[in-house]
C-alpha positions in Angstrom: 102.7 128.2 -193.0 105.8 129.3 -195.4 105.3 125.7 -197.2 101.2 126.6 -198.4 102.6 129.2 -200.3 105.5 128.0 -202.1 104.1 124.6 -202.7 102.0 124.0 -205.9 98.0 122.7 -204.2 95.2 121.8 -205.2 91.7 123.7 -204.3 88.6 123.0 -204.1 85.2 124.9 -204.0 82.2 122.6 -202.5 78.7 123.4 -202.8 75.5 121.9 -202.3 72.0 122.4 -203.4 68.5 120.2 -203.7 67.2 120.1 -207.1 63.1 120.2 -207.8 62.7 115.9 -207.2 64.5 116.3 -203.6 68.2 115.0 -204.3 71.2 117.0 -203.4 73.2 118.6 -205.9 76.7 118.7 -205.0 79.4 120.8 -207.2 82.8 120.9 -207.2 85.6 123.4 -208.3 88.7 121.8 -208.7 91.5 124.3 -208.7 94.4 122.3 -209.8 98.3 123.6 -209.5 97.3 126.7 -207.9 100.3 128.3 -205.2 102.9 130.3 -205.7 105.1 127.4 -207.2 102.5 127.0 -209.5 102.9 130.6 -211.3 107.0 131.2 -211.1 107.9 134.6 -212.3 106.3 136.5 -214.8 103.5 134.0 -214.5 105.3 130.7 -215.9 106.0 127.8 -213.9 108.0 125.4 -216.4 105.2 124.4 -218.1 103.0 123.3 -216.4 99.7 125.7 -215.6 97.2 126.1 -213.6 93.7 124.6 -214.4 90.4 124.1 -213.3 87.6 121.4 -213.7 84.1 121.7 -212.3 82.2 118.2 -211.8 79.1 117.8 -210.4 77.1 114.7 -208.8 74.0 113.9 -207.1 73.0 112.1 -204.0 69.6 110.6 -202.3 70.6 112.0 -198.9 72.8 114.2 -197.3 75.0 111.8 -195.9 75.6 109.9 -199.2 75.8 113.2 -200.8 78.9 113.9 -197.9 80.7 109.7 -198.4 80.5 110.6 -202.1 82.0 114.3 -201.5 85.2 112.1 -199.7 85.3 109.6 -202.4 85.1 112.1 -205.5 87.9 114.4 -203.6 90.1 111.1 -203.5 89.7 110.4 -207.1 90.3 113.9 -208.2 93.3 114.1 -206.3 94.9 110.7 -207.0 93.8 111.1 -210.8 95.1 114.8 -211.7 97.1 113.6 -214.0 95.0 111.6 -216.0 92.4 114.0 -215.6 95.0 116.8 -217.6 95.2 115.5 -220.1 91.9 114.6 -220.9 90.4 117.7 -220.0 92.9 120.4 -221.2 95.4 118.7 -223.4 92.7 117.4 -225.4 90.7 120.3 -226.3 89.4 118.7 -229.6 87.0 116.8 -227.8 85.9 117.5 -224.7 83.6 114.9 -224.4 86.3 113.0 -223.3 86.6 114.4 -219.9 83.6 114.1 -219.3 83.8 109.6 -220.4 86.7 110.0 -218.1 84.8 111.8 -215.2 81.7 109.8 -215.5 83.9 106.0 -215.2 84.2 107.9 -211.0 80.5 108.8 -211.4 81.0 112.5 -211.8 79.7 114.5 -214.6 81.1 117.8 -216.3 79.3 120.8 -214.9 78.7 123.2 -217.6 77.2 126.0 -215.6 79.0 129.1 -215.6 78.1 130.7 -212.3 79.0 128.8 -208.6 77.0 129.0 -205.3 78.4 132.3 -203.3 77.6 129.7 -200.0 81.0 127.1 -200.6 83.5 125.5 -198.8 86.9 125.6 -199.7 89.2 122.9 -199.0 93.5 123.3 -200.0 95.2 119.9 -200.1 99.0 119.6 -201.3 98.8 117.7 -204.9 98.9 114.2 -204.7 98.6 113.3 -201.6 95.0 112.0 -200.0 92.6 114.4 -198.6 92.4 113.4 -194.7 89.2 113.0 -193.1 89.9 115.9 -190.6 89.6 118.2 -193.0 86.3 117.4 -194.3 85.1 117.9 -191.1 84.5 122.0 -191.8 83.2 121.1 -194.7 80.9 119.2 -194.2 79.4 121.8 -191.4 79.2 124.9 -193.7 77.5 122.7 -196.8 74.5 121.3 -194.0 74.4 124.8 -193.0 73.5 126.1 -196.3 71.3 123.1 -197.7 69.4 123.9 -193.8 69.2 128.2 -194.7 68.2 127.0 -198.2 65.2 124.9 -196.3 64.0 127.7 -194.0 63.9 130.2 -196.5 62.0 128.1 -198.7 59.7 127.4 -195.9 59.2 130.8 -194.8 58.3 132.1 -198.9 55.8 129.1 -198.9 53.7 130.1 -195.5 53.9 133.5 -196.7 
């Protein structure tokens, strides 16, 4: 366990919702760079910072909403980089992340407030996120897109 907190890793905050026409809304919080390696002392870490990006995409079922979750985790990971400099570096216009986000099918998510029900998943940077450990994941985002549906039920016979 000594290695999660001295190596620099990457989080990420997963939550799911339907919208009004029936498709699932899935969000993501990218945490990039976060660890203790990632904030040295006295909160620099040689350069390189922290960041965050939230994306967002939507899915016709559950299951696609879950194979797109895995997919967009990939690109995130594999593409952090990239993804840098486009979204931070480049303040001047941040459409670009978005162009850059939207070539892997994911879309800025300019809302300021995140689901309380999420799942958080730590993978190291750069490496590929294994399908164990979406697993959990996927368990506690069905759980809360089922709670969502029987407390919409229950308000509607009321």
């Amino acid at each position: 366990m000594p290695a999660k907190s001295t190596a620099r890793r990457n989080e990420y905050l997963c939550a799911i919702e339907r919208n009004q026409s029936g498709k699932y809304n899935v969000r993501l919080l990218a945490l990039f760079g976060h660890g203790a390696a990632a904030n040295g002392p006295n909160g620099s870490n040689g350069g390189s910072r922290s960041w965050s990006l939230p994306v967002y995409f939507l899915a016709s079922s559950f299951n696609g909403a879950m194979k797109k979750l895995e997919e967009s985790l990939q690109v995130l990971q594999k593409n952090e980089e990239r993804l840098h400099f486009w979204s931070v570096e480049r303040t001047d216009d941040p459409n670009l992340a978005g162009d850059l986000l939207e070539e892997f099918g994911l879309w800025l998510d300019r809302r300021r407030t995140f689901p309380k029900k999420a799942a958080e998943l730590d993978v190291a940077r750069e490496r590929p996120v294994p399908a164990s450990m979406l697993a959990p994941v996927r368990r506690i985002l069905a759980d809360s897109v089922s709670q969502k549906r029987a407390a919409s039920q229950a308000l509607a016979s009321d």
